[in-house]
DOTOR-993542 format. One record per residue (C-alpha): x, y, z; residue number from 1. Coordinates in steps of 0.1 Angstrom, whole numbers, plus 2048, in hexadecimal, padded with zeros to 3 digits. Layout:
! DOTOR-993542
  east  north   up  pos
     X      Y    Z  NUM
...
//
This chain:
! DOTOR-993542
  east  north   up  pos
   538    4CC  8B1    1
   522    4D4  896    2
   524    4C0  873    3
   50B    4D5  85F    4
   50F    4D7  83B    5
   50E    4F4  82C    6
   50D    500  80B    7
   528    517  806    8
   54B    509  7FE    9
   559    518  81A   10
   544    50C  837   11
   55B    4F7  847   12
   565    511  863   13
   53F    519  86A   14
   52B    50C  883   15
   509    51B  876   16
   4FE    520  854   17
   4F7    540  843   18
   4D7    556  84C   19
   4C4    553  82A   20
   4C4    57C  82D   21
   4EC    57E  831   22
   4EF    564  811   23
   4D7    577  7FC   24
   4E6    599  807   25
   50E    58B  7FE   26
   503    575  7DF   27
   50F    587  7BF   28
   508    56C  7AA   29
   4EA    583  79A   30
   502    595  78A   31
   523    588  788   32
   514    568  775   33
   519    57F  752   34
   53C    576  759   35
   535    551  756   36
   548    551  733   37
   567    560  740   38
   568    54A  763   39
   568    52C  74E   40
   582    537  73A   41
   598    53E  753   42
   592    51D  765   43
   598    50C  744   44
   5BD    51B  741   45
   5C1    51C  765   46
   5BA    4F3  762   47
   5D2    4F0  744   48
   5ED    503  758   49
   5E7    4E9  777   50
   5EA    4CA  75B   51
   60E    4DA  750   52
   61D    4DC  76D   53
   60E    4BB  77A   54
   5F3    4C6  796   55
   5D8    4B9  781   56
   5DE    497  76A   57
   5D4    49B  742   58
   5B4    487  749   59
   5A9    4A1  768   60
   5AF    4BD  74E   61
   599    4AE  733   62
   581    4A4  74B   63
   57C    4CB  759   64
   584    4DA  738   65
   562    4C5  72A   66
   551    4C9  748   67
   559    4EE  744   68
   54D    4F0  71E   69
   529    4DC  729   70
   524    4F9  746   71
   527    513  72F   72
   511    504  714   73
   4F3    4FE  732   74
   4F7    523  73A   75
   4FD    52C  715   76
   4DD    519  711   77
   4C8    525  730   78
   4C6    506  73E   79
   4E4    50D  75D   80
   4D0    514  783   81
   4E2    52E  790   82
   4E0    52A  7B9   83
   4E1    547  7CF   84
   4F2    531  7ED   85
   50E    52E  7D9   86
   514    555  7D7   87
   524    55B  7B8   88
   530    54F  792   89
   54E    53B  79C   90
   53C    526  7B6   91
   522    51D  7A1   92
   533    511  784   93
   54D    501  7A0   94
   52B    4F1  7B1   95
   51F    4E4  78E   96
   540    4D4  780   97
   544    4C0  79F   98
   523    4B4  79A   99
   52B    4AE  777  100
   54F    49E  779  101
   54F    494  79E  102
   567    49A  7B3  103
   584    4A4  798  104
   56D    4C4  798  105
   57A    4D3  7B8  106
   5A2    4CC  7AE  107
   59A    4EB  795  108
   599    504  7B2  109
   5BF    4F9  7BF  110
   5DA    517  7BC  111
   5C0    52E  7BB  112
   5A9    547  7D0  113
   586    555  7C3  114
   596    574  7CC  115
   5B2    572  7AB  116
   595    561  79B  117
   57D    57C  799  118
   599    593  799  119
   5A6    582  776  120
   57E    57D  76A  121
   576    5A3  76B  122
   598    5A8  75C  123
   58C    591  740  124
   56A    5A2  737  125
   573    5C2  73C  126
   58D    5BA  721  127
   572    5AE  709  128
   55A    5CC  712  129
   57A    5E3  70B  130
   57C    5D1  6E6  131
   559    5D3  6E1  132
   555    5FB  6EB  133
   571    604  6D6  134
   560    5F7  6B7  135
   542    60A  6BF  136
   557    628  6BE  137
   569    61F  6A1  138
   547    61B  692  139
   539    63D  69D  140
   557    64A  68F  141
   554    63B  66D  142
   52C    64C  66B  143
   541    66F  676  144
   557    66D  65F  145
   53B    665  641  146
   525    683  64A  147
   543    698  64C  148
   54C    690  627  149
   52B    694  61D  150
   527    6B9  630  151
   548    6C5  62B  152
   53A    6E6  61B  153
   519    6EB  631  154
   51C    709  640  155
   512    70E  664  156
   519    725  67F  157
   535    71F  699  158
   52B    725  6C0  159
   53F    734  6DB  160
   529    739  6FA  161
   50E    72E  6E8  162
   50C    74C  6D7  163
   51B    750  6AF  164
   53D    751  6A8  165
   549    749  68A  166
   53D    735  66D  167
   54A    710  66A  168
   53F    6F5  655  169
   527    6D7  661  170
   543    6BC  656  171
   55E    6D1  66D  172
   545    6CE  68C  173
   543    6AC  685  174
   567    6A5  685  175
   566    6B7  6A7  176
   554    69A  6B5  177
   56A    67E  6A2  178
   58D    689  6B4  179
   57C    68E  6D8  180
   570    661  6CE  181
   594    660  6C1  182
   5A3    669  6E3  183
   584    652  6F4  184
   592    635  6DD  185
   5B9    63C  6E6  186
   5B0    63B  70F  187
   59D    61A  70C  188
   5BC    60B  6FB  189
   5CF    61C  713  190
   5B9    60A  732  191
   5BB    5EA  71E  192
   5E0    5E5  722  193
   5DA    5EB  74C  194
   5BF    5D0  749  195
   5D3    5B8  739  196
   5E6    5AE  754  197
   5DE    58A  769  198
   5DB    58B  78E  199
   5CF    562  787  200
   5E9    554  7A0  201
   5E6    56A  7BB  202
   5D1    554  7CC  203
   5BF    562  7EB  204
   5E1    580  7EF  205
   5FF    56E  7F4  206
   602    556  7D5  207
   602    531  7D8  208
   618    516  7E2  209
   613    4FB  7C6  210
   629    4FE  7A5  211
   613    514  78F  212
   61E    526  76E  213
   60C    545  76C  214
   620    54F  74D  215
   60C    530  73D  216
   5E9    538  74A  217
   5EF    55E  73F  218
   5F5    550  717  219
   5DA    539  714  220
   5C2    55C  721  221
   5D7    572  70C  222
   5DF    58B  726  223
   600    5A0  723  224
   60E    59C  743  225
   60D    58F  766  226
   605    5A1  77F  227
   626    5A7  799  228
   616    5A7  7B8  229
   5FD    592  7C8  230
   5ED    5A9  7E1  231
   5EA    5C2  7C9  232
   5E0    5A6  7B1  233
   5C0    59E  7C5  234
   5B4    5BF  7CE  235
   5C0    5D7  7B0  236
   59F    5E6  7A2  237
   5B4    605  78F  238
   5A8    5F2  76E  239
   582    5F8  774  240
   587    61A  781  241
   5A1    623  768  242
   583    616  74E  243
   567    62D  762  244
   57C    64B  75C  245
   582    644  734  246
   55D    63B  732  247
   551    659  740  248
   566    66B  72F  249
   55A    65D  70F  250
   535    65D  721  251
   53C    685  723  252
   544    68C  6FB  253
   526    675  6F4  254
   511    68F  70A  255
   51C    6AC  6FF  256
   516    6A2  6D9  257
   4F4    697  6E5  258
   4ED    6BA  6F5  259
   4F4    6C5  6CE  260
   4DD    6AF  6BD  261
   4C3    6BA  6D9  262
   4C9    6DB  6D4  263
   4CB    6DB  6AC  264
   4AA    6C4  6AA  265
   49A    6E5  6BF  266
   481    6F8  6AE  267
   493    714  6B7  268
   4B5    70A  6A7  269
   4A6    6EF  687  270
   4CB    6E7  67C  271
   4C5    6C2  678  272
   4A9    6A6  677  273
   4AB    685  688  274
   49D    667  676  275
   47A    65F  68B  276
   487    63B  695  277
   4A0    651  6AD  278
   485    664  6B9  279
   461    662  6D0  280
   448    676  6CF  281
   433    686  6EC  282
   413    674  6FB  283
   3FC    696  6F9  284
   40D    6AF  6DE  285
   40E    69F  6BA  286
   427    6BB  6B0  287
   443    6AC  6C5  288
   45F    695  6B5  289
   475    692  6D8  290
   499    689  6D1  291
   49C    66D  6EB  292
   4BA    656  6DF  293
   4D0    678  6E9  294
   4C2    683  706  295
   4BF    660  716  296
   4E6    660  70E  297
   4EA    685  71D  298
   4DE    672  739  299
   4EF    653  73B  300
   50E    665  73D  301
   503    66A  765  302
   500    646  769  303
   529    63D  75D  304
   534    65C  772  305
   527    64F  791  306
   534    628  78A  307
   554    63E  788  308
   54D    64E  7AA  309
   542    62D  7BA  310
   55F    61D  7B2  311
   57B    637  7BE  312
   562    636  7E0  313
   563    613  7E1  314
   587    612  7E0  315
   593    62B  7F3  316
   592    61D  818  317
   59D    5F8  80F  318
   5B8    5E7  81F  319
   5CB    5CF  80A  320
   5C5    5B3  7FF  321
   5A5    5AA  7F2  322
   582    5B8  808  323
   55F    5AD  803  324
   557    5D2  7F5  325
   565    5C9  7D6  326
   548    5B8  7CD  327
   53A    5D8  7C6  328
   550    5DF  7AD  329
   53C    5CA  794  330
   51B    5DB  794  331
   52A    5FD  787  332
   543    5F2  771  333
   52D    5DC  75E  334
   511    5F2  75B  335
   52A    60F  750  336
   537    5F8  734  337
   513    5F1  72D  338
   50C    613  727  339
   528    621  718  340
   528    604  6FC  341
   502    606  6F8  342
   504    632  6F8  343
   520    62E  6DC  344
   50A    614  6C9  345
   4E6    62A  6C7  346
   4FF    646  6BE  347
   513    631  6A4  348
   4F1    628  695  349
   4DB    64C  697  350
   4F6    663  68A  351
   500    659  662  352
   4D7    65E  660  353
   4DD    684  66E  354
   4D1    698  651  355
   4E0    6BE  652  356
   4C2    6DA  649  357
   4DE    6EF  638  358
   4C8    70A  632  359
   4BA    711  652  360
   4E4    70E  65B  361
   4EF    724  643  362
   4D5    740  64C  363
   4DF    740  672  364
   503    744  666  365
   4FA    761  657  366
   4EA    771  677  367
   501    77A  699  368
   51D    78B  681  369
   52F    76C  680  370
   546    779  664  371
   550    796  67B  372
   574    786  686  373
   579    783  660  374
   57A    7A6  65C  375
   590    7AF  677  376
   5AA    797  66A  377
   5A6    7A9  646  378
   5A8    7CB  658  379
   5CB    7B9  662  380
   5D7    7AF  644  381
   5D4    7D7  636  382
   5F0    7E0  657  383
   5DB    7EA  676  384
   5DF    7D9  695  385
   5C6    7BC  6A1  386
   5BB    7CE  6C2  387
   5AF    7EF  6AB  388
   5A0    7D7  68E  389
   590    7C5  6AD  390
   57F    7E9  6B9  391
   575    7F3  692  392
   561    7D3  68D  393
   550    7DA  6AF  394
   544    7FB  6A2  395
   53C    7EA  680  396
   527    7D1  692  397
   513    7EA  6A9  398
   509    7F9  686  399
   4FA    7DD  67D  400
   4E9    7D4  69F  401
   4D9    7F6  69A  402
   4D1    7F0  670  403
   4CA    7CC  673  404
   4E6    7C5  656  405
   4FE    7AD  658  406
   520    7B6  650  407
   51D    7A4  62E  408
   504    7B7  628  409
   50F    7DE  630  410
   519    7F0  612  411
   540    7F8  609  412
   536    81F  612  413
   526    80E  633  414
   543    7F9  63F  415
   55F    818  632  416
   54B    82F  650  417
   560    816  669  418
   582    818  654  419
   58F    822  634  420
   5A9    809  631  421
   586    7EE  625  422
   587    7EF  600  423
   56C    7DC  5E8  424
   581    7BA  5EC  425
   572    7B7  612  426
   556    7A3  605  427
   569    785  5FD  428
   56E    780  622  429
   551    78C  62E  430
   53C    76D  620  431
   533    74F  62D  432
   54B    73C  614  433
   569    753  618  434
   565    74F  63D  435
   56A    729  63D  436
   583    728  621  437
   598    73E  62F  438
   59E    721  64E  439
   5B6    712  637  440
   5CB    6FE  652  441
   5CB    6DE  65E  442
   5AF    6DE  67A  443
   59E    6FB  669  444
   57B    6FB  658  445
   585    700  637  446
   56F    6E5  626  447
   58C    6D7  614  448
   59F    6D9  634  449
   581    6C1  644  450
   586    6AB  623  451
   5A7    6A4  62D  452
   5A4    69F  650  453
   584    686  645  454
   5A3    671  631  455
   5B8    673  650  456
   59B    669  666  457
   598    649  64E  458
   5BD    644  64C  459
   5BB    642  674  460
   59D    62A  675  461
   5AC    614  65B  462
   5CD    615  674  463
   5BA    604  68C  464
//
């Protein structure tokens, strides 16, 4: 019989050690050592539990608590040598505290499985990304609601099919954007509560036989509840999807506001300038100020959709309890926080320095007829039904196809050819001003209408 040695701790059963291929290909240390911070805090209150319930003595706690607070400070520090052979986080740090501390070091794994470890550790972060993301989009809010204030009486037109609707004001379109990051914000909290829950205890899938408290461990991490099931304590991964689905959600707002800004920043559109430090130019045309920061978003988005994807795939087929798939669950979730935090941080940044080129707005409000629904509700208010108002205006607007006027700018004698029931007092409505005032609801355009919803908006953030 073979005595080998072998590196890994579980190479007892083997007779042969690991082809250096198979251990590089199955070693997620390269990534999973970002959850260094959250491993050792878990061991910590896993080792405190231990101590309480008298697995491990005072002096064994204090002894892998230190060791513990010296492992973190080396990695902290750059100093730590992460070891592929060892495959992943917990084994590493496990590896180095024994060294450390001797043989008290490998007490700290008892009552527990690297499967509810890692299980608790992504649980952990994830909770700390959540917390981190939602300041971003409190933040992003905050600059919304600013420029709002500030354009609450810009004038711009309002799009339907891309084409002209109806006017609306800049702060209005603005707001727009701050309720779709309100509903973003409210899912995250929502996926928080779902992460908060502690499969530390599971062990491998059936629990464990020696006398822990996982009440105990679960208040010294500050997690809500524990989880109810050990099976589906080691192998749940609905957090991390459940997080995919809000951050691509919020990934999808962030690109359609960025195919906005693209399109305003156009030549063809000029509604709004970018400050430069947002912006690249172009290698062989000097003319060209490229607005990268939201088309690199627009294109981010792709990349949280698909950790979304990959992880409903990756879940689908599995058996319970815990399968070595789930170590692809790490890759996309992380780099789906990554982006999601870093998309809401270049936006949170770029867009209280959007500055508005009011009169290049105003002017295309003017042109499409965008004032044409206006007069079919005045047309109303004199008694004649909608559906016959609705047919008038059409005519009204052919004329002005065919003249070039806009239906500001028709005479009373031209606009009385469509009906006689439009007396001198049509004018009011028919202006920009009278169009937007006239919203006077909550969730209308009405600039004092946006002024209020800007105090509510505040009131809300302020909440928080």
């Amino acid at each position: 019989m073979s005595t080998e040695k072998t590196n890994q701790s579980w190479g007892g059963r083997f007779s042969e050690p690991v082809d250096a291929f198979v251990a590089r290909f199955t070693a997620s240390v390269d990534f999973d050592k970002r959850l260094y911070r959250h491993d050792i805090m878990g061991s910590i209150a896993h080792a405190t539990m231990l101590a309480k319930v008298g697995v491990l003595t005072a002096e064994e706690r204090d002894a892998i608590e230190a060791g513990l607070k010296q492992i973190q400070a080396e990695i902290e520090a750059g100093q730590f040598d992460w070891r592929v052979d060892l495959e992943d986080v917990h084994m590493n740090i496990e590896a180095r505290l024994t060294d450390r501390i001797g043989i008290t070091g490998k007490k700290l794994h008892t009552g527990r499985s690297r499967n509810d470890q890692v299980a608790t550790d992504i649980r952990l972060w994830l909770r700390d990304e959540i917390d981190l993301i939602l300041a971003e989009i409190t933040r992003l809010q905050q600059g919304l609601l600013g420029l709002a204030a500030a354009e609450a009486d810009t004038i711009m037109p309002g799009f339907t099919h891309l084409q002209t609707a109806q006017p609306v004001t800049f702060g209005h379109h603005l707001l727009a954007w701050f309720e779709m990051l309100s509903r973003d914000y409210e899912r995250l909290v929502d996926c928080r509560k779902r992460v908060n829950r502690m499969p530390l205890g599971s062990a491998a899938l059936a629990g464990t036989t020696y006398p822990i408290a996982r009440e105990i461990t679960a208040e010294l991490l500050g997690f809500d509840q524990v989880g109810g099931n050990s099976l589906d304590g080691v192998s749940d991964r609905d957090f991390a999807i459940e997080f995919c689905a809000a951050a691509s959600l919020a990934m999808m707002h962030l690109s359609r506001f960025s195919e906005e800004l693209v399109l305003w920043t156009s030549a063809q559109f000029q509604f709004i300038d970018l400050p430069d430090r947002f912006c690249t130019g172009s290698s062989i045309m000097p003319q060209k100020k490229n607005p990268d920061v939201p088309e690199l978003v627009r294109g981010k988005s792709g990349r949280v959709f698909g950790a979304l994807t990959g992880l409903l795939t990756l879940m689908k087929g599995q058996p319970l309890a815990y399968n070595k798939d789930n170590q692809e669950d790490k890759e996309p979730l992380f780099d789906a926080a990554d982006t999601l935090r870093d998309s809401l941080r270049a936006f949170a940044d770029m867009v209280p320095a959007i500055k508005p080129k009011k009169d290049i707005m105003r002017e295309a409000a003017r042109r499409g007829f965008s004032t044409a629904t206006d007069l079919a509700d005045y047309l109303v208010r004199k008694g004649l039904p909608f559906r016959d108002c609705h047919e008038i205006v059409g005519h009204a607007v052919k004329y002005g196809v065919q003249t070039g006027k806009d239906l500001a700018e028709m005479s009373l004698d031209e606009l009385r050819q469509f009906s006689d029931k439009i007396e001198g007092d049509v004018f009011a409505v028919l202006t920009l001003e009278g169009s937007v005032n006239a919203r006077d609801h909550i969730g209308g355009t009405a600039p004092n209408q946006v002024r209020a919803a800007v105090t509510r908006g505040q009131q809300l953030l302020a909440s928080r």
